[in-house]
C-alpha positions as CSV (number, residue, x, y, z in Angstrom):
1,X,-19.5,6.4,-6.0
2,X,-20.2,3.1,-7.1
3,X,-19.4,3.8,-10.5
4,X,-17.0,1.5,-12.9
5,X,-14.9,4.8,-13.2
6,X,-14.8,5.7,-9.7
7,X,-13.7,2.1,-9.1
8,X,-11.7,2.0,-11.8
9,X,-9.4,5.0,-10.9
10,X,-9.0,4.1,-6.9
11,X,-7.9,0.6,-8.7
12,X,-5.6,2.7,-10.5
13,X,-4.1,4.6,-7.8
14,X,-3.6,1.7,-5.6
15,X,-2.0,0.0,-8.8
16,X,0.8,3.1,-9.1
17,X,1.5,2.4,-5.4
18,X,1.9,-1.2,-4.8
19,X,5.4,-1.4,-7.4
20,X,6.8,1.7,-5.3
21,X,6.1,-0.1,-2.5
22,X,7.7,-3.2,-3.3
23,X,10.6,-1.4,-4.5
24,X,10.9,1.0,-0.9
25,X,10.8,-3.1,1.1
26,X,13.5,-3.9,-1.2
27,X,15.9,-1.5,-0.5
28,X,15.2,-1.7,3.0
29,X,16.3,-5.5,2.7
30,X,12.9,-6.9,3.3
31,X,12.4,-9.4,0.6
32,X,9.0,-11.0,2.1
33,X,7.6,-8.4,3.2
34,X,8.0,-6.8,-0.5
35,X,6.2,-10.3,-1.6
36,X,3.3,-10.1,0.3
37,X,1.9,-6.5,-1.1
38,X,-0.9,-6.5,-2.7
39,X,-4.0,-4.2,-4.1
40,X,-7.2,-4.9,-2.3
41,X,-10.4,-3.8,-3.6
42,X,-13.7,-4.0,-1.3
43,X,-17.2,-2.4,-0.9
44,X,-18.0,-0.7,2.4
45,X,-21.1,-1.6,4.3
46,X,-22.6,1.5,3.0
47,X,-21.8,1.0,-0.4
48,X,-18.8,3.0,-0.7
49,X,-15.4,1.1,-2.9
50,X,-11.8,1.1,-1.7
51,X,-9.3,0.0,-3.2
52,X,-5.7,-0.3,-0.6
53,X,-2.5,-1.5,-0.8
54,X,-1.8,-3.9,2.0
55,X,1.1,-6.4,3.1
56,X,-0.7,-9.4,4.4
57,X,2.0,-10.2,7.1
58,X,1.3,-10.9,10.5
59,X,3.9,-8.3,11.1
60,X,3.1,-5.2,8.6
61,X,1.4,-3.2,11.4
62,X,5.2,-3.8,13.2
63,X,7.1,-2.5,10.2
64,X,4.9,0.2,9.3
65,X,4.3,1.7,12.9
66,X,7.3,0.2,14.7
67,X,7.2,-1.6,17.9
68,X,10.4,-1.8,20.5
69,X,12.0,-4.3,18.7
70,X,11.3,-3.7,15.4
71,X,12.3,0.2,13.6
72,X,9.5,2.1,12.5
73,X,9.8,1.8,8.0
74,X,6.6,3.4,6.9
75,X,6.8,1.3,3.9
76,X,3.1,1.6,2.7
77,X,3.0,5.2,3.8
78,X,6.1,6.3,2.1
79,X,5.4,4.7,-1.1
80,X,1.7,6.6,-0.9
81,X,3.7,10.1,-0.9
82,X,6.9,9.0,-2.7
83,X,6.8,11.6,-5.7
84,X,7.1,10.7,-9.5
85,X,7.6,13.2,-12.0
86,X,6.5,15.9,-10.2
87,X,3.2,14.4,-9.0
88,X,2.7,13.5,-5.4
């Protein structure tokens, strides 16, 4: 799992996902929040890579999950099942 390839294609995933992302806190008229997505690579303790879109906002977890003030966007989660030509 360590592999460059294995790394190399969660890199790539995460890569197809970040733009859509942006694009989905766009349209939803959230300019900074669209700024501060980014593509996170990491090993796990065991060894294992990730790579992960993230918005490093104080308040992501509040746009993504929704709290009582603040709707419930899914931005990172619909951007990970938004569909392009054909393919999920």
């Amino acid at each position: 799992m360590q592999s460059r390839p294995v790394r190399g294609a969660l890199k790539a995933e995460a890569d197809r996902i970040a733009p859509r992302a942006r694009a989905i806190a766009r349209s939803d008229g959230l300019e900074e929040f669209a700024d501060s997505i980014e593509v996170v690579q990491e090993i796990r303790p065991r060894g294992r890579p990730t790579a992960a879109v993230v918005a490093d906002r104080e308040d992501a977890a509040d746009h993504e999950h929704g709290t009582s003030s603040t709707p419930r966007r899914r931005i990172l989660g619909r951007a990970a099942h938004t569909r392009i030509d054909g393919v999920t």
